[in-house]
TIBAZA-891505 format. One line per 5 residues: number of its first residue (from 0); for each residue x, y, z of C-alpha. Coordinates in nm, 4 decimals, decimal comma. Example, Ala and Ser with C-alpha at 12.3 -4.5 7.8 and 13.67 -1.06 7.14 Angstrom:
REM residues 2
0) 1,2300:-0,4500:0,7800  1,3670:-0,1060:0,7140
//
This chain:
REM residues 403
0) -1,1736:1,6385:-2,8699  -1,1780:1,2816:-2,9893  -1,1755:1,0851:-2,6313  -1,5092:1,2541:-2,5504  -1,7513:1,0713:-2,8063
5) -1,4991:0,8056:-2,8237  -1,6097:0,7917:-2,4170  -1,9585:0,8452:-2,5019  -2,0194:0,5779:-2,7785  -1,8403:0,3483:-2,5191
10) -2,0898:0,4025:-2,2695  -2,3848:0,3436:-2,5114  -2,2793:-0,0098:-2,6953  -2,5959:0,0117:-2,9156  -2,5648:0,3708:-3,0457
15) -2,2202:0,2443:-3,1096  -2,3346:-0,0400:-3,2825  -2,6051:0,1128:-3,5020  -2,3343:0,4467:-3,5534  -2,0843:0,1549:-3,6917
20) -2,3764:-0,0012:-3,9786  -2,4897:0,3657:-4,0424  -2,1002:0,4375:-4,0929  -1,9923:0,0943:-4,2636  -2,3506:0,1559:-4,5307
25) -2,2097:0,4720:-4,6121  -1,8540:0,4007:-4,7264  -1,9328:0,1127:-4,9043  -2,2605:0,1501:-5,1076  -2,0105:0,3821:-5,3257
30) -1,7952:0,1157:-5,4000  -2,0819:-0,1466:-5,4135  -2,2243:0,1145:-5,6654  -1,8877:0,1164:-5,8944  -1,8806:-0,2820:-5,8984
35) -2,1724:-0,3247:-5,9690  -2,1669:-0,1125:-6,3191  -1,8349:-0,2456:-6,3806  -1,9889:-0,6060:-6,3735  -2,2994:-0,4613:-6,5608
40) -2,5541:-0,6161:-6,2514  -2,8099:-0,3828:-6,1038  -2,7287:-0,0943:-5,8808  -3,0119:-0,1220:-5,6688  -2,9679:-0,5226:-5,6422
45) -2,5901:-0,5072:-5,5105  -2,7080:-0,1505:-5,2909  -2,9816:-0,4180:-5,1535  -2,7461:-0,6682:-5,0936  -2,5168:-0,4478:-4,9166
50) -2,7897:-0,2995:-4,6654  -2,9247:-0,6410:-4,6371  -2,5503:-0,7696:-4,5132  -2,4977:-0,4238:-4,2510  -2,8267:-0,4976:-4,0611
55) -2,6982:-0,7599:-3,8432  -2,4181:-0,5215:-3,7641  -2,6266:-0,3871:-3,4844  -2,5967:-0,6992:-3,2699  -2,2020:-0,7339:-3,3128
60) -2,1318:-0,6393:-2,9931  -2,3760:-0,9038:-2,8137  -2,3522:-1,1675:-3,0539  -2,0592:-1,1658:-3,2669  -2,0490:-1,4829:-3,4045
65) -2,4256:-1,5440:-3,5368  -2,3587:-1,1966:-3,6698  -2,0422:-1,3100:-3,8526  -2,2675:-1,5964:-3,9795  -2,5864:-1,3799:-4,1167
70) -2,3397:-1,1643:-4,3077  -2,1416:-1,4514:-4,4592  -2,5231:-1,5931:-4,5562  -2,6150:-1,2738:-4,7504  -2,2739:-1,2804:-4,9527
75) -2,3261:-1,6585:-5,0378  -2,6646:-1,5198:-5,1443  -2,5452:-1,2363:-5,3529  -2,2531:-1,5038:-5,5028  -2,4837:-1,7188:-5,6372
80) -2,7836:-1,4697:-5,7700  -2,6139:-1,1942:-5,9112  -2,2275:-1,0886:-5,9878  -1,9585:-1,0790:-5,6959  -1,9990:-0,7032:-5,5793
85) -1,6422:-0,6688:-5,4074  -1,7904:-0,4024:-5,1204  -2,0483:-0,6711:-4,9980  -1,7895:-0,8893:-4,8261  -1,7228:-0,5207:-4,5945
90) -2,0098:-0,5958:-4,3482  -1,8513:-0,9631:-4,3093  -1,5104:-0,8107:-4,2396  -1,6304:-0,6230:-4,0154  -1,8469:-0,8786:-3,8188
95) -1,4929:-1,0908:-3,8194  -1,3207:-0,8073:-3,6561  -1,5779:-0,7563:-3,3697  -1,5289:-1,1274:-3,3333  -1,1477:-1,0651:-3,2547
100) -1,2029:-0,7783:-3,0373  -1,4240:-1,0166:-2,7856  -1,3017:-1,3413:-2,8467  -0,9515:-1,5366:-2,7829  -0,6554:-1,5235:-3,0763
105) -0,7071:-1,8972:-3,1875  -1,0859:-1,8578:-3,1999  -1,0525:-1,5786:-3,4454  -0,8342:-1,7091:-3,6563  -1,0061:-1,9946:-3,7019
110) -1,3701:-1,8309:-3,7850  -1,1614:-1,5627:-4,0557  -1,0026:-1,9148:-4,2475  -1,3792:-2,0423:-4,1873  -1,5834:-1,7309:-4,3773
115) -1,2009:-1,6764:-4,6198  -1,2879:-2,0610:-4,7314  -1,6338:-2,0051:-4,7621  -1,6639:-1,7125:-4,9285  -1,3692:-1,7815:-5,1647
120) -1,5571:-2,1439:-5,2485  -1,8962:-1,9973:-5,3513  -1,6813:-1,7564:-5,5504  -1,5693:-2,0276:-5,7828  -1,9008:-2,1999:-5,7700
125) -2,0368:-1,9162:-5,9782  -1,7323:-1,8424:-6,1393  -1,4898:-2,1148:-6,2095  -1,0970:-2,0688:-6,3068  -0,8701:-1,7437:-6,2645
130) -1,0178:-1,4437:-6,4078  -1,1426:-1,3213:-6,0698  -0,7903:-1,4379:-5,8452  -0,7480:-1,0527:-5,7444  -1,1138:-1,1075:-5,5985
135) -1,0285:-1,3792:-5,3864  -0,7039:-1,2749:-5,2601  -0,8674:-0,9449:-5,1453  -1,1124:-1,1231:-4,9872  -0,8363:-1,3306:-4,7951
140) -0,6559:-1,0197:-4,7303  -0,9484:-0,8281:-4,5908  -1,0542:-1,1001:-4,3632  -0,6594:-1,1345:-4,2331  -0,6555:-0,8063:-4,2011
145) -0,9942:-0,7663:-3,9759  -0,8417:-1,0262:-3,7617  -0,5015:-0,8320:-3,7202  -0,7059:-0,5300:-3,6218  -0,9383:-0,6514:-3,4175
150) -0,6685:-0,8721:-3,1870  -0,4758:-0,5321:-3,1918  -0,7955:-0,3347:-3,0409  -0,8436:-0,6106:-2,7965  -0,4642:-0,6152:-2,6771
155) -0,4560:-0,2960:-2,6423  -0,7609:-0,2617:-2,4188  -0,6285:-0,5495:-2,2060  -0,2994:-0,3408:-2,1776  -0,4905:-0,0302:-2,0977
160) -0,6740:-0,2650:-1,8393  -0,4019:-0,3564:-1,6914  -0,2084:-0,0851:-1,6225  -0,5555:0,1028:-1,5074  -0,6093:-0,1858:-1,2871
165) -0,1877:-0,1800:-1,1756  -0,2185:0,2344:-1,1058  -0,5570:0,1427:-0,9101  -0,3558:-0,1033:-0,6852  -0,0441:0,1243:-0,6601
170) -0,2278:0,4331:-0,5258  -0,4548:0,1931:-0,2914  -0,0798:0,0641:-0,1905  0,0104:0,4290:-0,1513  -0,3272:0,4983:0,0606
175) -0,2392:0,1820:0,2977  0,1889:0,2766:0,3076  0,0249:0,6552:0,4300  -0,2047:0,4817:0,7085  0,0383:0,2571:0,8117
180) 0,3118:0,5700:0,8434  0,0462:0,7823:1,0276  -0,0317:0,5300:1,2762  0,3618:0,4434:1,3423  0,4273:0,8209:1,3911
185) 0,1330:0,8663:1,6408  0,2423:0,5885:1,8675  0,5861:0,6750:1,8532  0,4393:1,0165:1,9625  0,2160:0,8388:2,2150
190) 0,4999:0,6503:2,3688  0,7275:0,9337:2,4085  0,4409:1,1649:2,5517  0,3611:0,8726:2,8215  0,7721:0,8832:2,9273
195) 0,8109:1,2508:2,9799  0,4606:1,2503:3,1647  0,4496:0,9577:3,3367  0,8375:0,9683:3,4566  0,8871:1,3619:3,5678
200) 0,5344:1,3645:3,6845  0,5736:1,0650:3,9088  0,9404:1,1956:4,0423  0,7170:1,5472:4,1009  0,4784:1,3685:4,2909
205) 0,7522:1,1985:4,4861  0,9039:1,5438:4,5813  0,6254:1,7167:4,6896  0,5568:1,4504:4,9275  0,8618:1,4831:5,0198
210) 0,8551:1,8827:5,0406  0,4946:1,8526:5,2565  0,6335:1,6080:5,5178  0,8843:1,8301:5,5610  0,7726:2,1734:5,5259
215) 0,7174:2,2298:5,9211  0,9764:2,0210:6,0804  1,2944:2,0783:5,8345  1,2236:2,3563:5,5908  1,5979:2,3459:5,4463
220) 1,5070:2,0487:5,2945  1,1799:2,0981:5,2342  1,3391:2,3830:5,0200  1,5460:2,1917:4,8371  1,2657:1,9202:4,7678
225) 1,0625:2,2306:4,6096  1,3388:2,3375:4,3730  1,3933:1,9711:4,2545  1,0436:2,0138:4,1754  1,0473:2,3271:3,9760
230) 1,4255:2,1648:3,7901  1,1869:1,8653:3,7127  0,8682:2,0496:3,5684  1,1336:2,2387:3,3838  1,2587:1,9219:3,1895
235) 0,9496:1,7851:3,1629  0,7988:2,1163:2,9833  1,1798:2,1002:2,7525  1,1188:1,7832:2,6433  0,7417:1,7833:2,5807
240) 0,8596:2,1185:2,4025  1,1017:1,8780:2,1821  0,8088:1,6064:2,1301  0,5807:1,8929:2,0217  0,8113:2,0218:1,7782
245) 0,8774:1,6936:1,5929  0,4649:1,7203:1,4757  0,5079:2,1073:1,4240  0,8119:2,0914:1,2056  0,7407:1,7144:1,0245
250) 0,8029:1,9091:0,6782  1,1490:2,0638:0,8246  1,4159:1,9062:0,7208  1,6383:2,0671:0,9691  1,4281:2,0504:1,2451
255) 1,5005:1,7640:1,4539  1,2528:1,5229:1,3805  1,3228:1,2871:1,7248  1,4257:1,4081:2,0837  1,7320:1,2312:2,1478
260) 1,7933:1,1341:2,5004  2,0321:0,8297:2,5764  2,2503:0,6516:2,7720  2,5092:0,9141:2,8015  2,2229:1,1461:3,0418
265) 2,1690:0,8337:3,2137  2,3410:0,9318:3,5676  2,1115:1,2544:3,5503  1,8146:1,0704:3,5361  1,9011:0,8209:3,8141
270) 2,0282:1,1250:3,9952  1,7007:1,2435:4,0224  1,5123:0,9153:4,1081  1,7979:0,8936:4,3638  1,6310:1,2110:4,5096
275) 1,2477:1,0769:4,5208  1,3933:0,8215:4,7265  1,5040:0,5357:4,5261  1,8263:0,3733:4,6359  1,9628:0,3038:4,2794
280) 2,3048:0,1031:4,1757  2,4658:0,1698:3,8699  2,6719:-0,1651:3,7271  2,8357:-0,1578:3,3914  2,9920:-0,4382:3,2481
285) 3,1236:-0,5768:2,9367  3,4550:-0,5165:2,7801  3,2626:-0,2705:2,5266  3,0638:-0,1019:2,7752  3,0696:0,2968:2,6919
290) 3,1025:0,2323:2,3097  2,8569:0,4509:2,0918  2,5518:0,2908:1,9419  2,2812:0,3981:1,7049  2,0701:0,7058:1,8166
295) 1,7566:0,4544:1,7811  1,9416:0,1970:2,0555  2,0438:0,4350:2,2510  1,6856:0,5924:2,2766  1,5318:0,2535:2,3177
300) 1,7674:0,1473:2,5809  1,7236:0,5460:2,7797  1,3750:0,4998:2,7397  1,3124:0,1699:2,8856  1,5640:0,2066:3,1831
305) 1,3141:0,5525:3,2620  1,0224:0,3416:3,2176  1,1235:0,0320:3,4578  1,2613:0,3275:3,7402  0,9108:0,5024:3,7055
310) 0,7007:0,2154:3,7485  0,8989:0,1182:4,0384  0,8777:0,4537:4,2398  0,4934:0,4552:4,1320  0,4175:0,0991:4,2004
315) 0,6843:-0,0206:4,4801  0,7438:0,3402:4,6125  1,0984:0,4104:4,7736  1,2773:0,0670:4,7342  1,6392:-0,0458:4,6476
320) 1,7120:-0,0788:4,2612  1,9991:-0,2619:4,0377  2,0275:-0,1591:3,7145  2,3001:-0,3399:3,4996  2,4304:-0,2896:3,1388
325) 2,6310:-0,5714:2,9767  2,7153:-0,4154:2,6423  2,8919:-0,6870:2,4464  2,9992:-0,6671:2,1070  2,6580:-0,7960:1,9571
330) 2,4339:-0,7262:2,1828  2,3130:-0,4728:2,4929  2,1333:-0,6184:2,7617  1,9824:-0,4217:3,0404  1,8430:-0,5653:3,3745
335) 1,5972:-0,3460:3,6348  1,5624:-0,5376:3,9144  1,3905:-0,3922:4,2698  1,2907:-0,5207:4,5969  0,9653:-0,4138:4,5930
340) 0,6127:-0,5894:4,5703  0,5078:-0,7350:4,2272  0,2490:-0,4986:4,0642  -0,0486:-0,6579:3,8836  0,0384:-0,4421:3,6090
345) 0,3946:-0,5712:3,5411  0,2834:-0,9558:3,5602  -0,0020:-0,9246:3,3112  -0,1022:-0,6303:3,0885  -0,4453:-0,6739:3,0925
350) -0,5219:-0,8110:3,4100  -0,4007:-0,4307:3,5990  -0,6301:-0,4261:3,8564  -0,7222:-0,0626:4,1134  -0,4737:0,1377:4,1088
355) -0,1951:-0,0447:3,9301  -0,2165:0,1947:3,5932  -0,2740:0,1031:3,2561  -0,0266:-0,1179:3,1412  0,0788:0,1665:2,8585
360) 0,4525:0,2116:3,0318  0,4822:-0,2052:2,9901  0,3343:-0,2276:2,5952  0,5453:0,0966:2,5198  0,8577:-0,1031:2,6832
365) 0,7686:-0,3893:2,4555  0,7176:-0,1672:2,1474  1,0461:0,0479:2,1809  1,2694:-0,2936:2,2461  1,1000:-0,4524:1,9327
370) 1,1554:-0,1071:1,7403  1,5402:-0,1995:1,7869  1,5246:-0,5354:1,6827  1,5489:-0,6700:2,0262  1,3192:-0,8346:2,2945
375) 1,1879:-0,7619:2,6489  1,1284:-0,9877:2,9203  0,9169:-0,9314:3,2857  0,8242:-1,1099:3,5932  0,9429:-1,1469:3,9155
380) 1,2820:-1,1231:4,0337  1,4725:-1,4638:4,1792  1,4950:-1,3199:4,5172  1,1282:-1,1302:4,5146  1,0557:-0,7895:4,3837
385) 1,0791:-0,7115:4,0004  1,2787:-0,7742:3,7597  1,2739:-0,6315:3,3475  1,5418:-0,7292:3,1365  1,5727:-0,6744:2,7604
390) 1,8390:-0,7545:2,4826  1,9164:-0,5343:2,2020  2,1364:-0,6402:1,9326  2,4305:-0,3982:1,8301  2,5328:-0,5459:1,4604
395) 2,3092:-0,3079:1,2881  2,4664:-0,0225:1,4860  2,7774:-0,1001:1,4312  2,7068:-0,1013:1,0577  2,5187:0,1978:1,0748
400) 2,8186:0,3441:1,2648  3,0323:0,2595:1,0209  2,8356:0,3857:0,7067
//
């Protein structure tokens, strides 16, 4: 019920100044009234005075000091021409405090001692000696006090500026960690889309080449060509199946949020490059060669062998491959080489001219290697043909392993 006007009279600085004089008039004139029949001086004089001092109340908020300064000027006057009311020095008290609200801690201070000093000298002017002490201390304590309050009020709105300004920064961090986390999930859905497509599609392509050429003069194997075909759309439509279900089933915990292939399917998948007509070799060596490694390694290292095998059958067509893994105890490093012709798209990115695809199979390569910490080198091959060869470091898997 309170924040509203408090909100309102916030957004209006005027009303709020002239709602302050109305409000500051009001509570004191009673007291001003009281003094001044205590000290036998006219009611209407020290009422006067007292208006007189809460008019420049309406500019506190602009001009703080000169208002400070105008009210001090019509106590001085009401010091010296009539009695000391005790409310008149209010309006001043105030002006001090709007002073500390807007201006720094030191500053403040300094202009309370300033109107204290003054106010407490033209005091004594009129009257001299002790009888009216209490008077003066009040005045120092009311001027101390307006000070106090008004550093308070401005602390506290530079606290409640801060942490508005810290929440403002943390949900705009939020907004960015989101975007960021959106666009890392939709290539890592992007990449794994172009490896299932790209790699059974190519190997289906392969086979029913394979299945046409022979289809009149050996139909046995033209046969068996066909049902490689339909075993390969079948994978492909499992594992786009699994890719799917990671976006369906983001909010399941038990679903499983990655597809999973690795090394240990990796003689089924040269198995059936083997039957599009590659002539792959299999070399494994390293005294740690078979050991298990994180399911991101493992998927890195699957994925880019699958990669390098399709772009050769698509690019070079039905050449002799090596493919060597040298697992070590730090690191994993796999070598495609074939004896085919150097693609434009394997020895630049962007420079893949007719026909030599996209370059999406070589940047997803890059991305999955640097995903696992490790890096991924192409170019030709020392004896002609191509050559891809990456390094993945183990020491987080074994950790991982071991946690």
């Amino acid at each position: 019920m309170i924040d509203r006007p408090i909100g309102w009279l916030r957004a209006w600085p005027r009303v709020a100044d002239l709602t302050v004089t109305l409000s500051c008039f009001a509570l004191s004139a009673p007291v001003a009234a009281g003094t001044a029949y205590r000290h036998q001086s006219p009611i209407a004089w020290s009422i006067g005075g007292l208006a007189l001092a809460c008019v420049p109340l309406v500019a506190r908020t602009r001009r703080p000091v000169q208002v400070v300064a105008a009210t001090v000027a019509v106590n001085i006057a009401q010091i010296l021409l009539i009695s000391f009311p005790g409310a008149s020095p209010i309006p001043t008290a105030v002006a001090v405090h709007a002073v500390a609200m807007r201006s720094a801690r030191r500053f403040a201070r300094r202009v309370a001692a300033c109107v204290a000093t003054v106010l407490v000298a033209a005091s004594l002017i009129r009257e001299p000696g002790l009888e009216s002490l209490w008077q003066h201390l009040a005045v120092i304590a009311g001027m101390c006090l307006a000070v106090a309050s008004g550093d308070a009020a401005r602390s506290r709105r530079q606290l409640l500026a801060g942490a508005l300004e810290r929440a403002e920064r943390a949900e705009h961090t939020r907004e960015e960690e989101a975007r960021r986390r959106v666009t890392e999930e939709r290539l890592r859905i992007a990449r794994e889309l172009h490896d299932v497509v790209a790699h059974h599609i190519t190997l289906v392509n392969a086979q029913a080449g394979v299945a046409h050429h022979l289809m009149r003069t050996d139909p046995d194997h033209a046969y068996q060509a066909l049902e490689r075909i339909r075993d390969t759309s079948r994978a492909a439509l499992d594992e786009l199946r699994a890719t799917v279900g990671v976006l369906r089933h983001s909010d399941d915990r038990t679903a499983p949020r990655e597809p999973a292939p690795g090394l240990a399917g990796l003689g089924k998948l040269l198995d059936s490059f083997r039957h599009s007509g590659l002539d792959i070799t299999l070399e494994r060596v390293g005294r740690h060669a078979g050991l298990p490694l994180s399911p991101l390694t493992d998927l890195a290292a699957y994925r880019i062998i699958q990669e390098a095998l399709t772009n050769t059958r698509k690019h070079a067509g039905p050449v002799p491959v090596r493919v060597q893994l040298d697992q070590r105890p730090d690191v994993l490093r796999i070598t495609v080489e074939d004896d085919g012709p150097c693609a434009p798209e394997f020895g630049n990115d962007d420079a893949a001219g007719p026909g030599s695809g996209t370059g999406h199979g070589m940047i997803g390569m890059r991305e999955r290697a640097k995903a696992a910490g490790g890096t991924l080198t192409v170019g030709p091959g020392p004896t002609g043909g191509f050559r891809i060869h990456t390094e993945l470091p183990l020491r987080a898997d074994r950790k991982a392993l071991a946690s």
